[in-house]
C-alpha positions in Angstrom: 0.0 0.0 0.0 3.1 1.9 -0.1 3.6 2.0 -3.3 2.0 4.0 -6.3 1.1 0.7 -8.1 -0.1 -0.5 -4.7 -2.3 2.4 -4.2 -3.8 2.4 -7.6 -4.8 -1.8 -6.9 -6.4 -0.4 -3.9 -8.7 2.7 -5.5 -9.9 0.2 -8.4 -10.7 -2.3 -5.6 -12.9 -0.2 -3.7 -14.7 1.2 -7.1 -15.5 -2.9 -7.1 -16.6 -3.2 -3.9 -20.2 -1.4 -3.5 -20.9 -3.3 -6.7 -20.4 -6.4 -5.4 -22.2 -5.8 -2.2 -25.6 -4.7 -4.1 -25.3 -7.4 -6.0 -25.3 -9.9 -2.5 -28.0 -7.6 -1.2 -30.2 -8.4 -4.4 -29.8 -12.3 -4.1 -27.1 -13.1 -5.8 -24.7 -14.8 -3.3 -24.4 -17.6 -4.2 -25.2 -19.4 -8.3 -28.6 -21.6 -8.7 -26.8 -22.0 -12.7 -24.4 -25.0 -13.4 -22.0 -24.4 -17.0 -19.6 -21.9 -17.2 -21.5 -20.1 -19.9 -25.0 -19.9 -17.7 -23.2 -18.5 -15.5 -21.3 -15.9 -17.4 -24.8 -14.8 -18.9 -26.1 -14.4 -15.4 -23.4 -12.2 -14.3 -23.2 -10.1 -17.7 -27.1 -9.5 -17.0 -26.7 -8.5 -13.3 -23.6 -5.6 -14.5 -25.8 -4.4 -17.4 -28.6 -3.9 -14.7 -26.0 -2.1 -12.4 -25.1 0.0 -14.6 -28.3 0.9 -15.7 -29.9 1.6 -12.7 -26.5 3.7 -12.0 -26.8 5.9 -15.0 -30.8 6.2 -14.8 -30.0 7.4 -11.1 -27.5 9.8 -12.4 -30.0 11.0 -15.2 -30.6 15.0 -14.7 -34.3 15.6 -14.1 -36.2 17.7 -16.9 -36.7 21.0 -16.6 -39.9 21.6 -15.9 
């Protein structure tokens, strides 16, 4: 953690972090899926959720 490098692990881990924890909040601690490739469809469709949600939350309301 002294380091630069190990400084720069340690920001892009805890920009990971809250995402994971949401995701354990909404259910998804552990996989009901068996195969690799069910598996890598569930977890592409849980981030394009995140990060839908995220940017509709981020959205700046209309003027009115």
């Amino acid at each position: 953690m002294d380091s630069e490098e190990g400084q720069a692990v340690y920001k892009r881990r805890s920009n990971t972090e809250h995402v994971h924890a949401r995701l354990k909040n909404r259910g998804f601690d552990h996989m009901v899926l068996r195969g690799l490739a069910k598996v890598r469809t569930a977890c592409l469709l849980h981030a394009v959720t995140h990060n839908l949600m995220w940017a509709i939350s981020r959205r700046a309301p209309k003027p009115t």
